[in-house]
N, C-alpha and C positions, 0 to 999 in steps of 0.2 A: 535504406538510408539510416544512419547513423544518429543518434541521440545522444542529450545529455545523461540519461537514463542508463544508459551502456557505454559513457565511458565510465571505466571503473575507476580510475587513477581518482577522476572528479567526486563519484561516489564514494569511496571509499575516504577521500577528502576534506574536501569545502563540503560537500551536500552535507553527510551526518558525522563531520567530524563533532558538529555543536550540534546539544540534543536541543535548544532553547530556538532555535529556527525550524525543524519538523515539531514542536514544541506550536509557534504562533502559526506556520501554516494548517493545522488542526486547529486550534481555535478558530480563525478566520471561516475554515469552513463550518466549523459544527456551529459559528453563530447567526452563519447564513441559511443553512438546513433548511428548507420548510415541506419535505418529503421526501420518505425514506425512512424505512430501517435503521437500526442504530448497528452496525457494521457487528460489533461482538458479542453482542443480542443474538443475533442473527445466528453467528458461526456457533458460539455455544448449544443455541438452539437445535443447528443441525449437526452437530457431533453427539447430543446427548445420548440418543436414541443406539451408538455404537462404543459408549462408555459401558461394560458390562460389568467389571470387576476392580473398579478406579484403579487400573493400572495406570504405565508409564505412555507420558503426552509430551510432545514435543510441539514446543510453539519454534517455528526457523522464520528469524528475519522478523524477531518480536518485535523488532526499533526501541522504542519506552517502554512499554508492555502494559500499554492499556487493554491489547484481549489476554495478555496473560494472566494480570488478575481478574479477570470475568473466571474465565477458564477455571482458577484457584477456587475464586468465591462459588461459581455456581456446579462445578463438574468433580471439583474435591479430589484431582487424579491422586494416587500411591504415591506419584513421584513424578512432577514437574522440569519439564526444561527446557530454560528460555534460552534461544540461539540467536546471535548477530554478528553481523561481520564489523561491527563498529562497538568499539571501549565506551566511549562515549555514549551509547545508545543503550548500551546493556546496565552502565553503571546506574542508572536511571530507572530501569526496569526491578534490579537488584533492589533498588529503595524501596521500590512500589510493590513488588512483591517479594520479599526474602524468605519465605518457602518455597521459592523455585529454585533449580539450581543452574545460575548463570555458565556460559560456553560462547564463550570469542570464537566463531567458524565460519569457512566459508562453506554456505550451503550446498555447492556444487561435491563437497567431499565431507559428508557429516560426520563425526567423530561417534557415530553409534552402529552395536553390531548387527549384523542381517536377523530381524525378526525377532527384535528387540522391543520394537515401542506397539503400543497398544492403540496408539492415535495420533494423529501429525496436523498442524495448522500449517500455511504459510498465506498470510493474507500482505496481498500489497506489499510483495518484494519479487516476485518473479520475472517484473518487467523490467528489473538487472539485470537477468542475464541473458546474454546472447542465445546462449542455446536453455531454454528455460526445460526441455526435456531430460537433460542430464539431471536436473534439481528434481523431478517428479521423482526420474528413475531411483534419484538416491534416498526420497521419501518410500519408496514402494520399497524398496532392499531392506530398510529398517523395517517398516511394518512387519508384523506377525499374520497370521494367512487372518482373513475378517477383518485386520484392523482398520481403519479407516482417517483417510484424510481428508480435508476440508479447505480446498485453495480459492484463491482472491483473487479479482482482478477487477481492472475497470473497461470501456468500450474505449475504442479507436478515437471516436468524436467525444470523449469528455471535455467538457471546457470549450469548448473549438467556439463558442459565441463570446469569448475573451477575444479572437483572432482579429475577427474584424475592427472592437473598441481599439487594440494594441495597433494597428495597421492605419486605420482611418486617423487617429490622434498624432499619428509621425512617430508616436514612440520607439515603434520599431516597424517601420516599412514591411518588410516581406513577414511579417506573425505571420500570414495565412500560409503562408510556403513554406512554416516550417513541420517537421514533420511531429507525428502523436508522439508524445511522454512512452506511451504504451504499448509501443509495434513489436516488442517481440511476443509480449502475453497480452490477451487481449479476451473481449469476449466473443469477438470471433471465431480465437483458434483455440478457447479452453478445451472445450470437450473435445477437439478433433488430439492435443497433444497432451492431455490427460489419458483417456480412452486409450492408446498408445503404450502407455506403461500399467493400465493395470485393467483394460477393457472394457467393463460395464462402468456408466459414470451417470449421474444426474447430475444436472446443471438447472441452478435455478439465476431467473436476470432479475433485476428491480430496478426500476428508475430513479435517479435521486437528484431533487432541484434545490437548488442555492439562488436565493435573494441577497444580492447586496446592494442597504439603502442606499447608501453613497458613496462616492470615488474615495470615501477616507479608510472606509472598511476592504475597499477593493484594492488598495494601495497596499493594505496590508497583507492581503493574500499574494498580491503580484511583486513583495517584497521576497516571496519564501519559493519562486518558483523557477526555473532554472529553463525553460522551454523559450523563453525571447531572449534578444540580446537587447539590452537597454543601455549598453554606455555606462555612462559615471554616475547613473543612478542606479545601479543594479544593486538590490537589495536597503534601498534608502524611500521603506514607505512614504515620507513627508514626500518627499521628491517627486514619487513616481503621483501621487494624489494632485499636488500642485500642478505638474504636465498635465494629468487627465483633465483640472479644471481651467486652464488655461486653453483647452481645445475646444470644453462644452462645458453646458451649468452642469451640476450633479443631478444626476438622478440614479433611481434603482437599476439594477443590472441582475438578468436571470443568468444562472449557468443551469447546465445539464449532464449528466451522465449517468450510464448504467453499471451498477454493480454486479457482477457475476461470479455467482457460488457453484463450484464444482463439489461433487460428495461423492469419493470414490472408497471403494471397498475391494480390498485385496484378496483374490479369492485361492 
């Protein structure tokens, strides 16, 4: 079944044609956080160990480039390069770090040559695309033999305790029927279509829980998110806040999901 997450027209679109909406849907969450990792902590953490000679890094599908500059600040590569399929995404990341060197591409055909790059990110953009095996393979083509890559993803059921508020409230009727954000990459099938392009892979999972105190904070996440269909409120936090308390008083609200880091090494 089909997702807003695979059509591309959409993504390549509405989703991140504006960096200031993947912009507040990260704030939303990170002010909800209350366990977990800090996502490019993390990746930094697990790429360091296969930075040998700070050669050339590739971050694909940086969005703004909050782990590009982790990457910059903490891994110091030769030679940086932050890749997106969105102007708007990239121009953003260019601000935030201008010692990398920005590249409009679609990750599916990377503009670098076989056994080129030293190390590769793709965090939290795999579940673009359809066949998210082509993007590994063309991560493995560029690596150099050792180099190493470090892919993102979230589980099946992330969020999925939105479905029911979304359902029960009338917002959107069928939320529980519709399908994951996440179905093509997942942490299901990491290791099984990593593993695939480059054989040995360690996968590590982490759970990460979000608290939101009130339907004003959750109004604001479910303004940036593209998985119900809401009608003439779609994308109108005040709005979508007022439905939620027009159905019930405010209270907290948990979410859920697991991050899954894959760390593959090209041998």
């Amino acid at each position: 079944m089909s997702t807003p997450f695979l059509d591309q027209a959409f993504v390549r679109g509405s989703l991140y044609s504006d960096a200031a909406r993947l912009s507040r849907r990260t704030q939303a969450l990170r002010a909800a956080k209350v366990e977990g990792s800090d996502v490019p902590t993390m990746i930094t953490k697990l790429l360091k160990p296969h930075i040998a000679d700070g050669g050339t890094v590739l971050d694909a599908g940086c969005g703004r480039g909050t782990t590009t500059a982790r990457i910059a600040a903490e891994l110091r590569p030769r030679r940086l390069i932050a890749l997106d399929a969105s102007a708007a995404l990239l121009a953003v990341a260019a601000s935030r770090v201008p010692q990398a060197e920005s590249v409009v591409a679609d990750f599916h055909r990377l503009p670098c040559g076989n056994d080129q790059l030293g190390a590769a990110v793709a965090a939290f953009c795999l579940y673009h695309s359809p066949h998210p095996g082509e993007v590994i393979a063309e991560i493995a083509r560029c690596l150099r033999p050792c180099g190493a890559a470090v892919l993102v993803t979230k589980s099946l059921g992330s969020y999925t305790e939105l479905d029911e508020i979304i359902a029960n409230s009338g917002i959107d009727p069928q939320a529980s029927a519709r399908p994951s954000l996440y179905t093509s990459f997942h942490s299901g099938n990491i290791e099984k279509l990593v593993a695939q392009r480059f054989g040995a892979v360690t996968v590590h999972h982490e759970q990460h829980v979000f608290r939101f105190a009130d339907f004003e904070h959750l109004g604001a996440y479910l303004a940036t998110t593209p998985k119900y269909e809401l009608g003439e409120i779609t994308g109108d936090a005040a709005a979508i806040t007022q439905a939620l308390r027009q159905w019930r008083p405010d209270r907290p609200t948990i979410m859920r999901s697991t991050v899954s880091y894959a760390v593959a090494v090209k041998q």
